[in-house]
N, CA, C and O atoms as a GROMACS GRO file, in nm:
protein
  524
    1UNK      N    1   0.330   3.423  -6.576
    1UNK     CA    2   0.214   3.479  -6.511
    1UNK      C    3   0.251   3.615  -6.451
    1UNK      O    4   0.340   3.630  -6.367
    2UNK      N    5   0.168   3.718  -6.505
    2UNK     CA    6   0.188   3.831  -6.403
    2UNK      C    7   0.141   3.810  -6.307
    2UNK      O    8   0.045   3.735  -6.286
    3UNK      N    9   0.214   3.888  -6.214
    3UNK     CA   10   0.193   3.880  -6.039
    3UNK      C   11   0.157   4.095  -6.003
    3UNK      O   12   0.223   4.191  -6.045
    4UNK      N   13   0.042   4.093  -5.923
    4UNK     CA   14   0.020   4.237  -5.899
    4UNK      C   15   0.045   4.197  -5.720
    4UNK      O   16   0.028   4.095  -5.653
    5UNK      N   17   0.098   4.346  -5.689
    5UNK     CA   18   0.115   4.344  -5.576
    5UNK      C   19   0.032   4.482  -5.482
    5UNK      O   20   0.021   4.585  -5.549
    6UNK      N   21  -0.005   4.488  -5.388
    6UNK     CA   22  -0.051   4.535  -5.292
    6UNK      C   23   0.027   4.572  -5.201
    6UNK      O   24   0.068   4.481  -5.129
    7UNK      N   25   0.071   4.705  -5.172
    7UNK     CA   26   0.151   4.668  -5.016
    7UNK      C   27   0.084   4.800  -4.937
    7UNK      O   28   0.070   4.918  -4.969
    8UNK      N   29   0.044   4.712  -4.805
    8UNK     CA   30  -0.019   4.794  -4.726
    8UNK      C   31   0.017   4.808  -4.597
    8UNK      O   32   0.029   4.709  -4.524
    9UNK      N   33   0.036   4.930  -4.555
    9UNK     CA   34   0.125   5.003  -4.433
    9UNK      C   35   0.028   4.962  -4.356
    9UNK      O   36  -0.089   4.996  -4.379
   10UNK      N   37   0.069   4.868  -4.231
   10UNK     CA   38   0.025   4.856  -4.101
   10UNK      C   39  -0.042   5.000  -3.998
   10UNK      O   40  -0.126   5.001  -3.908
   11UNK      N   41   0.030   5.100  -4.055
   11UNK     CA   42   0.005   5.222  -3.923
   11UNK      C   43  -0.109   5.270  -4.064
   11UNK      O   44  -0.164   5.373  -4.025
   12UNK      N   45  -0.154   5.241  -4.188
   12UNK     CA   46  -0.294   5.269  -4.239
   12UNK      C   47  -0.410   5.210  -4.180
   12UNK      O   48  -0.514   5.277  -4.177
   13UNK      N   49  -0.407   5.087  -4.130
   13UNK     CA   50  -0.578   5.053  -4.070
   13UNK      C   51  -0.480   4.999  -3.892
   13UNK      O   52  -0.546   4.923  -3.820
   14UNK      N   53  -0.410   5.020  -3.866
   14UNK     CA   54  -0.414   5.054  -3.684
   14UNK      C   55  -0.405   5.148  -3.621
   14UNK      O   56  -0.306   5.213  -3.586
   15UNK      N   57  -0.539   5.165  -3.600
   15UNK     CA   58  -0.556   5.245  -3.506
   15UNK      C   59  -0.610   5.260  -3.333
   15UNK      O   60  -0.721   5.216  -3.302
   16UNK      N   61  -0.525   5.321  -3.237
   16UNK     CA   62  -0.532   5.338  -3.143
   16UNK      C   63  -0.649   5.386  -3.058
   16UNK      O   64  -0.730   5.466  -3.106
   17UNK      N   65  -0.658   5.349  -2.957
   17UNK     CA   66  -0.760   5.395  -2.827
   17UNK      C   67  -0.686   5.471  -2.774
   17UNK      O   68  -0.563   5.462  -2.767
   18UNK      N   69  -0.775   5.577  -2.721
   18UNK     CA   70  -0.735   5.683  -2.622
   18UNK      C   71  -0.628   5.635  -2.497
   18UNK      O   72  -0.585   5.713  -2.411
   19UNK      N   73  -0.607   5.541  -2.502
   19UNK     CA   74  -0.495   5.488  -2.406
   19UNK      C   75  -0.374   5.456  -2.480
   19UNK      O   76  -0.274   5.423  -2.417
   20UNK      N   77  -0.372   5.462  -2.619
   20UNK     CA   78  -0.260   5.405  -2.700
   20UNK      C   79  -0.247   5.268  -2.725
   20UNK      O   80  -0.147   5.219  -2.777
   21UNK      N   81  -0.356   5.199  -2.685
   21UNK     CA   82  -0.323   5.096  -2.708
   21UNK      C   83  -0.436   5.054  -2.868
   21UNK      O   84  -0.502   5.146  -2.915
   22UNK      N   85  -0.440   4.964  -2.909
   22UNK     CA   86  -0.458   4.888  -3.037
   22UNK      C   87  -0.646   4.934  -3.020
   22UNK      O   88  -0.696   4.909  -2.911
   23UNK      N   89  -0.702   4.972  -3.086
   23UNK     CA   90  -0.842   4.965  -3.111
   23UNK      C   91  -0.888   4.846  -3.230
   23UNK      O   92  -0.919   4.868  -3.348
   24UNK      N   93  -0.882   4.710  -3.157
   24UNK     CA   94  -0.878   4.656  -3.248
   24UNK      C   95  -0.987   4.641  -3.290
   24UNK      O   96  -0.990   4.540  -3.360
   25UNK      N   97  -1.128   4.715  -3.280
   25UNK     CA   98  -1.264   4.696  -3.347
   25UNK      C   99  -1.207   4.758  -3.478
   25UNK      O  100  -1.176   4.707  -3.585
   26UNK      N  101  -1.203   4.886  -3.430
   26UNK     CA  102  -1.151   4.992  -3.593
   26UNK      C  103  -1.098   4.945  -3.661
   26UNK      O  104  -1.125   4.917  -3.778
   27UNK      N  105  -0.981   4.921  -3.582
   27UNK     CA  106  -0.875   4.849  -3.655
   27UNK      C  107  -0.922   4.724  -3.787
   27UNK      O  108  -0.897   4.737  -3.906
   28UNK      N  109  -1.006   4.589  -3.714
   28UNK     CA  110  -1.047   4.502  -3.810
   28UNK      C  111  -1.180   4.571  -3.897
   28UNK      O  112  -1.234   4.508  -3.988
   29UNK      N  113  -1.216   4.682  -3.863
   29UNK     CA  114  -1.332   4.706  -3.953
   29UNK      C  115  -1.259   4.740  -4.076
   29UNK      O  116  -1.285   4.695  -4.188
   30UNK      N  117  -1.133   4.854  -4.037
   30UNK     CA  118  -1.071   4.880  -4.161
   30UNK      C  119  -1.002   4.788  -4.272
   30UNK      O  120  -0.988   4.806  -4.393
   31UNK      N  121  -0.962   4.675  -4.183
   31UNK     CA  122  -0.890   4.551  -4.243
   31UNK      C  123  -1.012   4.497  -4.341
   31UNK      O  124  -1.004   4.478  -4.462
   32UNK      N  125  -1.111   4.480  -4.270
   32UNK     CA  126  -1.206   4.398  -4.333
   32UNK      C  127  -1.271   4.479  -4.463
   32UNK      O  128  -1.324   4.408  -4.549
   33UNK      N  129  -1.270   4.622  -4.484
   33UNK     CA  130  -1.262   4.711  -4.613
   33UNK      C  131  -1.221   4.682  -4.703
   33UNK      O  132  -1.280   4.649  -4.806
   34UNK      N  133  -1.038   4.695  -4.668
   34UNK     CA  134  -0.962   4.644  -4.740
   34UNK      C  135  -0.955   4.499  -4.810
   34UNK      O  136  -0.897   4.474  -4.916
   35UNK      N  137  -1.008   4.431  -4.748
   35UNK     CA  138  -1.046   4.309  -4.790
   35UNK      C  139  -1.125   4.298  -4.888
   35UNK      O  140  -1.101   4.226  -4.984
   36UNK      N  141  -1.269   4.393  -4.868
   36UNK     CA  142  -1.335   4.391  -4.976
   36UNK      C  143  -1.307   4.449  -5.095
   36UNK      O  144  -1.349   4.407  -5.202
   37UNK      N  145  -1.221   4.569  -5.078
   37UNK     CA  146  -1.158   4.612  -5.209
   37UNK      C  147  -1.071   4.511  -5.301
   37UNK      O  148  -1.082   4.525  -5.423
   38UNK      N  149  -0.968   4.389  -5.241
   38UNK     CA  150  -0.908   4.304  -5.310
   38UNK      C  151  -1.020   4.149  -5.339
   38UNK      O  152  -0.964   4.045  -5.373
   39UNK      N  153  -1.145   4.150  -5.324
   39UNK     CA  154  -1.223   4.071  -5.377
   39UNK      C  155  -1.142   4.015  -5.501
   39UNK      O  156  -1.052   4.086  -5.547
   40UNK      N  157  -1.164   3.912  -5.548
   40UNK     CA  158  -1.165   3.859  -5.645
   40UNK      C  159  -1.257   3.917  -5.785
   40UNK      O  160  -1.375   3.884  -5.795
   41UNK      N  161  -1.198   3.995  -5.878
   41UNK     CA  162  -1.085   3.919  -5.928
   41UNK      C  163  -1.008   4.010  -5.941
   41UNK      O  164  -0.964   4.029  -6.054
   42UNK      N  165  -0.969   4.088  -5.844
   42UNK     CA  166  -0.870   4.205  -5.805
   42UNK      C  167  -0.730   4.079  -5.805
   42UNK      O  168  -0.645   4.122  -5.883
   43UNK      N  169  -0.694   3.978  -5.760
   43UNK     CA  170  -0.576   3.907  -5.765
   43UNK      C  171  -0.461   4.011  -5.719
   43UNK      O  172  -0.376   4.021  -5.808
   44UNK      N  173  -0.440   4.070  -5.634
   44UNK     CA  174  -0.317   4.130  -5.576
   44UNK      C  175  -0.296   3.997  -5.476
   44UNK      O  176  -0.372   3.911  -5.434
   45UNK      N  177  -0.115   4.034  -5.456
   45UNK     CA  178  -0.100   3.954  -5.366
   45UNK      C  179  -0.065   4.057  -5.270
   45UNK      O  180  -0.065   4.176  -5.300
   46UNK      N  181  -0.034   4.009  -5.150
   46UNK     CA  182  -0.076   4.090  -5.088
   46UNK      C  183   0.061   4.138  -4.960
   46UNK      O  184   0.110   4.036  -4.910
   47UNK      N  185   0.115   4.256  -4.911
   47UNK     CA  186   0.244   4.247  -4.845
   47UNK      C  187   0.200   4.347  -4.728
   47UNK      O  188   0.168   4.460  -4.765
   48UNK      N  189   0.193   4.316  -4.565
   48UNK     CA  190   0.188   4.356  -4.471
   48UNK      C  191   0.265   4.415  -4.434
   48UNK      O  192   0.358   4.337  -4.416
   49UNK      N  193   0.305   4.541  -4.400
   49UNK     CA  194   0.416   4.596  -4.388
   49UNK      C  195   0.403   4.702  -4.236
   49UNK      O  196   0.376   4.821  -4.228
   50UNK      N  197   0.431   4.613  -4.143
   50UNK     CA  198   0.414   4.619  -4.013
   50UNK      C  199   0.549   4.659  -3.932
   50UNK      O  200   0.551   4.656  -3.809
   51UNK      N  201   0.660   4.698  -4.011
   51UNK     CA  202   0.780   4.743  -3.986
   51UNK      C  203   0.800   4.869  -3.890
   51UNK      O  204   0.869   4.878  -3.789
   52UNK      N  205   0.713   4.972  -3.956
   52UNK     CA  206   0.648   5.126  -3.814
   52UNK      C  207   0.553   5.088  -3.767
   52UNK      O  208   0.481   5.187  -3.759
   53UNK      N  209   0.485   4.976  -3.715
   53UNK     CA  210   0.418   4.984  -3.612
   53UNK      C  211   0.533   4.992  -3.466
   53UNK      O  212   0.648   4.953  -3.447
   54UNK      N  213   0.450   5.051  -3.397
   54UNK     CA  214   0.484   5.081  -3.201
   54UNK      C  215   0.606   5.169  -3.240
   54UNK      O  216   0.658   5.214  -3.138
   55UNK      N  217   0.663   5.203  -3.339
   55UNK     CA  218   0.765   5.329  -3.342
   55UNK      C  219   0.714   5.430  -3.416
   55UNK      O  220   0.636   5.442  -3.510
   56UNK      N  221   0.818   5.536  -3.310
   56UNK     CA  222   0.716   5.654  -3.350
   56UNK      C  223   0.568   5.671  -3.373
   56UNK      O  224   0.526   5.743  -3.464
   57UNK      N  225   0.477   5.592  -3.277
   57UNK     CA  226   0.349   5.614  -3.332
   57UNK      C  227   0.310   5.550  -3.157
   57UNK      O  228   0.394   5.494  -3.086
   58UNK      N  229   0.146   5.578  -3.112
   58UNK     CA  230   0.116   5.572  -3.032
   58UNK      C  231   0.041   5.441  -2.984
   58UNK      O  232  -0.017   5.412  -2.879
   59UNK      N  233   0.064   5.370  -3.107
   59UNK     CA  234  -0.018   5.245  -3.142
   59UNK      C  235   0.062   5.136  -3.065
   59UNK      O  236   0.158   5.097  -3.132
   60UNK      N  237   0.053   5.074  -2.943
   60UNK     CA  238   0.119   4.914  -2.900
   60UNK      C  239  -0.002   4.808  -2.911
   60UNK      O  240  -0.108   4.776  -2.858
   61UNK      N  241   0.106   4.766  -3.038
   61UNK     CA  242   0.044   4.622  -3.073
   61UNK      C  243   0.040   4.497  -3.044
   61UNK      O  244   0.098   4.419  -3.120
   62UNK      N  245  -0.029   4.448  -2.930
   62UNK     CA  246   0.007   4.340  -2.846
   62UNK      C  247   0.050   4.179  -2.951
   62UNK      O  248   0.036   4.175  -3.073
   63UNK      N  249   0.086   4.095  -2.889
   63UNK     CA  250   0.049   3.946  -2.912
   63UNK      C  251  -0.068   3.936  -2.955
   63UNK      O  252  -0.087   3.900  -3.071
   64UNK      N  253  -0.158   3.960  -2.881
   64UNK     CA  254  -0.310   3.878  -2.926
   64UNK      C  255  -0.354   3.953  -3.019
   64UNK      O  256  -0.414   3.886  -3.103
   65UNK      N  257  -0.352   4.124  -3.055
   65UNK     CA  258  -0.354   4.216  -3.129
   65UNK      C  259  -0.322   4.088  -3.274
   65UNK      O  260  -0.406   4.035  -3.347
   66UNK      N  261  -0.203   4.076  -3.274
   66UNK     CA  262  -0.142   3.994  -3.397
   66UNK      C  263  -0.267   3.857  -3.424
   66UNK      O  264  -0.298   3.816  -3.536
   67UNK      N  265  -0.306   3.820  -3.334
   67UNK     CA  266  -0.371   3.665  -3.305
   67UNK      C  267  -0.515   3.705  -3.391
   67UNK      O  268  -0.555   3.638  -3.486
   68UNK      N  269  -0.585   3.825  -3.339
   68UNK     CA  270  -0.652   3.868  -3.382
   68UNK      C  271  -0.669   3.915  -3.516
   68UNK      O  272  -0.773   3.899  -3.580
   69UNK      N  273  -0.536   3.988  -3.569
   69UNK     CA  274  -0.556   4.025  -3.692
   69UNK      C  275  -0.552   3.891  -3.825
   69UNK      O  276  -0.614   3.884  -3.931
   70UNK      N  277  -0.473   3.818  -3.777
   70UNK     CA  278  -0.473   3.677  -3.807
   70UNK      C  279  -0.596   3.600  -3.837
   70UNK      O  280  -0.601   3.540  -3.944
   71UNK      N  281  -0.703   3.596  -3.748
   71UNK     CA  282  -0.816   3.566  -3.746
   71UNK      C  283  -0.901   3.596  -3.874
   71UNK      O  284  -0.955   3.521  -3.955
   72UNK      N  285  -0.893   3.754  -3.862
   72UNK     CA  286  -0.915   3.841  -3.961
   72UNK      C  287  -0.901   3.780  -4.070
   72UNK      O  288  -0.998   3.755  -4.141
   73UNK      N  289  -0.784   3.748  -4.100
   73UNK     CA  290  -0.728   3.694  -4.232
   73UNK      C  291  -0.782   3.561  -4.282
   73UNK      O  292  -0.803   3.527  -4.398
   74UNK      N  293  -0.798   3.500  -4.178
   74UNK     CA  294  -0.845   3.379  -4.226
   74UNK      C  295  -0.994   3.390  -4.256
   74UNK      O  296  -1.027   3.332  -4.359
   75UNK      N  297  -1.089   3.449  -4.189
   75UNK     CA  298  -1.198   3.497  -4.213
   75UNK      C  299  -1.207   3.563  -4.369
   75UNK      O  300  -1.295   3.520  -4.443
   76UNK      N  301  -1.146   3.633  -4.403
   76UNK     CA  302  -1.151   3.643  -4.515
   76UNK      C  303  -1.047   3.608  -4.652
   76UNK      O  304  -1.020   3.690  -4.740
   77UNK      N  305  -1.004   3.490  -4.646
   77UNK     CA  306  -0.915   3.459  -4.684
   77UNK      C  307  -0.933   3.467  -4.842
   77UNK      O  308  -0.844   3.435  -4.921
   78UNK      N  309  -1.031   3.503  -4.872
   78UNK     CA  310  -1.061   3.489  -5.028
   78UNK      C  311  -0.999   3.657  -5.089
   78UNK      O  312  -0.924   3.664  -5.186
   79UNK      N  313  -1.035   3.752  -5.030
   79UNK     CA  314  -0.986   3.840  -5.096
   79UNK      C  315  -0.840   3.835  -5.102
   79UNK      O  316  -0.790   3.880  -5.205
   80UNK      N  317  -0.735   3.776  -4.985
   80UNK     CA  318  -0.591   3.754  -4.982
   80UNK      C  319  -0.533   3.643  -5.076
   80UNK      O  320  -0.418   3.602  -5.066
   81UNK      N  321  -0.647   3.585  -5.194
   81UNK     CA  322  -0.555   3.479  -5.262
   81UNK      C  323  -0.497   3.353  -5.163
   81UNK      O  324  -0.412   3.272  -5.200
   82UNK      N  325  -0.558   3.355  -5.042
   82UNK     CA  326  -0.476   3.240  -4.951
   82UNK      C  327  -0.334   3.248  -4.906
   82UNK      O  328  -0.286   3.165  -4.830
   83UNK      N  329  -0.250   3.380  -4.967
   83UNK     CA  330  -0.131   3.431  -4.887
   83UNK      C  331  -0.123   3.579  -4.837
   83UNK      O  332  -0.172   3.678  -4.892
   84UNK      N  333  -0.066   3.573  -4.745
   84UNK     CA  334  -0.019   3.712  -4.692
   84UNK      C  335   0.093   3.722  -4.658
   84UNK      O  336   0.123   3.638  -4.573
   85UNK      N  337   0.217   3.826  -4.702
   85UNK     CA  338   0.325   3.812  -4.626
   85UNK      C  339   0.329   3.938  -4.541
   85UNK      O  340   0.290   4.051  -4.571
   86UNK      N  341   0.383   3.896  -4.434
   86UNK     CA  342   0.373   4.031  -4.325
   86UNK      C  343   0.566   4.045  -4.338
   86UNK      O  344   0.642   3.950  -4.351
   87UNK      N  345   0.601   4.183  -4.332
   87UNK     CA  346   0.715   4.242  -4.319
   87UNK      C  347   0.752   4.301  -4.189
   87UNK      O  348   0.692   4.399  -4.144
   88UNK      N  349   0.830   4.256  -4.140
   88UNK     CA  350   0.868   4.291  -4.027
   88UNK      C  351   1.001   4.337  -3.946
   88UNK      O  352   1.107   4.278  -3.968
   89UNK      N  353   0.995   4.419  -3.876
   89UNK     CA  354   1.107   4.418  -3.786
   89UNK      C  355   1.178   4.342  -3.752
   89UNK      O  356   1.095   4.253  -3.733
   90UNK      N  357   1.298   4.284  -3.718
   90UNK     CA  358   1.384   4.201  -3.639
   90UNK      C  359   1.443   4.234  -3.548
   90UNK      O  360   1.556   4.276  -3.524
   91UNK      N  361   1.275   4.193  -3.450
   91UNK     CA  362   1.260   4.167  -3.308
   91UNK      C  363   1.101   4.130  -3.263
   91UNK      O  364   1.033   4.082  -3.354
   92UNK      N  365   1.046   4.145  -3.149
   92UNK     CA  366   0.936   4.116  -3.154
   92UNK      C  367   0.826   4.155  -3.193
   92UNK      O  368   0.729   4.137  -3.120
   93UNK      N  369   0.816   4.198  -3.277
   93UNK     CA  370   0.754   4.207  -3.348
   93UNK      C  371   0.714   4.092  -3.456
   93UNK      O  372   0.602   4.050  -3.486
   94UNK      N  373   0.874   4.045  -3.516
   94UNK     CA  374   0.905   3.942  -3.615
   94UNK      C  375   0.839   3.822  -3.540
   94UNK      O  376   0.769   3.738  -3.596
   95UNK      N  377   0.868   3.824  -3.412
   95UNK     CA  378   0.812   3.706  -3.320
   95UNK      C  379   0.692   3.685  -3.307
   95UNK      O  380   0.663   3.565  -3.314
   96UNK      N  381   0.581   3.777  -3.286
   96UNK     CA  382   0.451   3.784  -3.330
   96UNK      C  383   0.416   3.758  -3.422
   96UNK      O  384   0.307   3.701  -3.430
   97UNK      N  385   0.486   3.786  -3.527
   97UNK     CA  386   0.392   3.788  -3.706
   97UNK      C  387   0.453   3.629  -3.716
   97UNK      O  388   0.390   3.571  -3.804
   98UNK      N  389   0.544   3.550  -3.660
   98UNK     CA  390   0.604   3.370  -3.661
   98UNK      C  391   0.457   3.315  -3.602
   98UNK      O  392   0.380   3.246  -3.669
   99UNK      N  393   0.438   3.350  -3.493
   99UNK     CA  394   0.332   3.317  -3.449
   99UNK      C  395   0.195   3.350  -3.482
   99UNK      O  396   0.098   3.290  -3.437
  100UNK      N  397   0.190   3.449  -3.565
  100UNK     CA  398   0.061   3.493  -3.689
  100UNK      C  399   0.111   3.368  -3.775
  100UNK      O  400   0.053   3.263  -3.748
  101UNK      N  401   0.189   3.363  -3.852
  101UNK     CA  402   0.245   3.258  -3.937
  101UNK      C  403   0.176   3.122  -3.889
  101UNK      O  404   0.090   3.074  -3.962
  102UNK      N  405   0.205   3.070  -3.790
  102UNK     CA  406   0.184   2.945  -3.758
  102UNK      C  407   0.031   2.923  -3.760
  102UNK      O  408  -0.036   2.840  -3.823
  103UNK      N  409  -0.015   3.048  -3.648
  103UNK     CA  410  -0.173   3.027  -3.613
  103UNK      C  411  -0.250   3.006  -3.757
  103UNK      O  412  -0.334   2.917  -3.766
  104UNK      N  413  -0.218   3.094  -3.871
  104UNK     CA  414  -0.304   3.050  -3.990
  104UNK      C  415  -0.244   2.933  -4.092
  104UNK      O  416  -0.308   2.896  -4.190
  105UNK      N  417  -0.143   2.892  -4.064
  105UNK     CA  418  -0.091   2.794  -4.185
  105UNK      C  419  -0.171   2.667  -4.101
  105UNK      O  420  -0.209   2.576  -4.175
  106UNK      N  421  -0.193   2.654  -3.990
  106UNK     CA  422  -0.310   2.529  -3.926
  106UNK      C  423  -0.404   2.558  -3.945
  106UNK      O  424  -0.482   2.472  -3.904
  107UNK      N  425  -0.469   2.667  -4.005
  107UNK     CA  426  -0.638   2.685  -4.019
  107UNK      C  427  -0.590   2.672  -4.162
  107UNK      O  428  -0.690   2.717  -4.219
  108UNK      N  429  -0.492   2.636  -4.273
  108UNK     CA  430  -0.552   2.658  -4.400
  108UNK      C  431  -0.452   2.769  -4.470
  108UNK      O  432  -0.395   2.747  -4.577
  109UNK      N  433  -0.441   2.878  -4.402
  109UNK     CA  434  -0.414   3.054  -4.488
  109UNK      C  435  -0.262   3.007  -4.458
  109UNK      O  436  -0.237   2.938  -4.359
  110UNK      N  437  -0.169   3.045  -4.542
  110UNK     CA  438  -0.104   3.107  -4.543
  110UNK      C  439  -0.075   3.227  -4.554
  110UNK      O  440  -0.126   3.311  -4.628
  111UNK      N  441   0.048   3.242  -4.444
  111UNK     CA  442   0.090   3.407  -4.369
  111UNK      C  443   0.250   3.398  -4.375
  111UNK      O  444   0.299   3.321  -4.293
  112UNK      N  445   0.290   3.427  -4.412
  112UNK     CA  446   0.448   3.411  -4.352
  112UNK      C  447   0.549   3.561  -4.345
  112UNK      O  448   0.553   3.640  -4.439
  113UNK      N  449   0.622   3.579  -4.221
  113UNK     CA  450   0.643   3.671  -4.184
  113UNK      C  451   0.848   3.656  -4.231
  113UNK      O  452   0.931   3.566  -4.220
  114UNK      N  453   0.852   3.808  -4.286
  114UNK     CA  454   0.985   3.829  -4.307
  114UNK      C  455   1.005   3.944  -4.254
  114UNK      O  456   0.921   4.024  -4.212
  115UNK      N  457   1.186   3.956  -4.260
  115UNK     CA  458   1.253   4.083  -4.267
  115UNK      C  459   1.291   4.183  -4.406
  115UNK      O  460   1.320   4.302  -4.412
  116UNK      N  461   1.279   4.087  -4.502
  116UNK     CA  462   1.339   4.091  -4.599
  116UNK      C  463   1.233   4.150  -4.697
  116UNK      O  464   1.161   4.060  -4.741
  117UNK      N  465   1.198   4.282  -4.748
  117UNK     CA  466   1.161   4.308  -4.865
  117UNK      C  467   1.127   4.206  -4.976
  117UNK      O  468   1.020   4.157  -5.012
  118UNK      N  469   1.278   4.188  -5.025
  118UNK     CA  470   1.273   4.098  -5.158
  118UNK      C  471   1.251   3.954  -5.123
  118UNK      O  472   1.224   3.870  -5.210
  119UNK      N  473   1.262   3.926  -4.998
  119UNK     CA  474   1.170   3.772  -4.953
  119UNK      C  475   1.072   3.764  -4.992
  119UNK      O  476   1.027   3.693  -5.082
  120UNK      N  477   1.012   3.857  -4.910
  120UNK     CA  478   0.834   3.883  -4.886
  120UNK      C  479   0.796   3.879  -5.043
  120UNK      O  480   0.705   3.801  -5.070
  121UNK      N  481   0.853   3.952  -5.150
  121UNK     CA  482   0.767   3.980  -5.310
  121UNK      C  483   0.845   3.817  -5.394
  121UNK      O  484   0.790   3.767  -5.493
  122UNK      N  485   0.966   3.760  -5.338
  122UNK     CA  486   0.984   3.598  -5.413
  122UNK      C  487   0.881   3.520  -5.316
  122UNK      O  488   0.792   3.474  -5.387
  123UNK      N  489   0.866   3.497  -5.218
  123UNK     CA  490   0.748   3.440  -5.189
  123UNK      C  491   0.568   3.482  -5.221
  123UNK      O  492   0.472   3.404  -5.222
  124UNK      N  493   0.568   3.584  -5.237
  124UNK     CA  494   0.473   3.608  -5.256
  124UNK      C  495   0.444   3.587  -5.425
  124UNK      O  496   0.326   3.590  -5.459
  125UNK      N  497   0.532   3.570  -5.516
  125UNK     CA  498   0.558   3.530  -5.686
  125UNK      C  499   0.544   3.394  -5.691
  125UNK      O  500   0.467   3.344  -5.773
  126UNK      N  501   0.621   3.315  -5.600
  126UNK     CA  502   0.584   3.147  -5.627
  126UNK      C  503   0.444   3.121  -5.622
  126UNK      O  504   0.361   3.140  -5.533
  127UNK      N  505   0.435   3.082  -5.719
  127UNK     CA  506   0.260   3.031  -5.723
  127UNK      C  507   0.179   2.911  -5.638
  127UNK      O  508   0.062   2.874  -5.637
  128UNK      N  509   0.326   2.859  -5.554
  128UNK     CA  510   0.288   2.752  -5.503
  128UNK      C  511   0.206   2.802  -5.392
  128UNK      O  512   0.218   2.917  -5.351
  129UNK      N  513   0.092   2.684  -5.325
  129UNK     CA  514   0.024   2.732  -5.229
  129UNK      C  515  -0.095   2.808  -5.279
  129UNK      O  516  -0.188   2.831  -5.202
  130UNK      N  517  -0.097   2.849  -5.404
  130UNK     CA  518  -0.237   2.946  -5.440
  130UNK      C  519  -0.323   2.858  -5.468
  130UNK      O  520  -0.314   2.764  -5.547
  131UNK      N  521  -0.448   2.901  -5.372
  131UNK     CA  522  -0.570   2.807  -5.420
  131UNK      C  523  -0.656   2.904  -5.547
  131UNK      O  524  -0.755   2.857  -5.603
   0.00000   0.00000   0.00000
């Protein structure tokens, strides 16, 4: 089976409030775009790449920020194929996207958060888990 991939830079749809902190209306409007562009039967899978967020950039992305975007995901879980892998830093950041991880694998979605490049695209190739 071919596998297409998607990978989309976190500092592309977060964007900040005049305080620096997370605008997360914008923010999910843009997510939710993107979403509609990978409709079905677009089949990308799909790779979060949240590694430059809060460096070098003016954007702090809280906990609930993450909880929220999460939400997101599950809300539209059809254009994501039912997985997302988020790429991450190792630190908290990674700790947030565990806890993105968890919050949607109990609603259903799988999310699962790495450090690892070539993690993120062998998990995202196993077919297991695709509804």
């Amino acid at each position: 089976m071919d596998v297409k991939y998607k990978i989309i830079s976190a500092k592309d749809f977060i964007k900040a409030d005049p305080n620096g902190e997370c605008d997360l209306a914008h923010s999910k409007k843009i997510l939710v775009e993107l979403a509609a562009v990978n409709q079905p039967p677009a089949d990308y899978e799909i790779l979060m790449d949240f590694r430059h967020t809060n460096v070098n950039t003016t954007v702090h992305l809280s906990f609930w920020d993450v909880v929220e975007f999460a939400k997101e995901f599950c809300r539209h879980r059809e254009a994501f194929r039912n997985k997302v892998a988020f790429l991450c830093r190792n630190d908290k950041q990674l700790d947030r996207a565990k806890f993105a991880q968890l919050f949607t694998t109990n609603r259903g979605f799988r999310v699962a958060a790495f450090i690892s490049f070539e993690e993120a695209i062998d998990w995202l190739a196993d077919p297991q888990d695709i509804e």
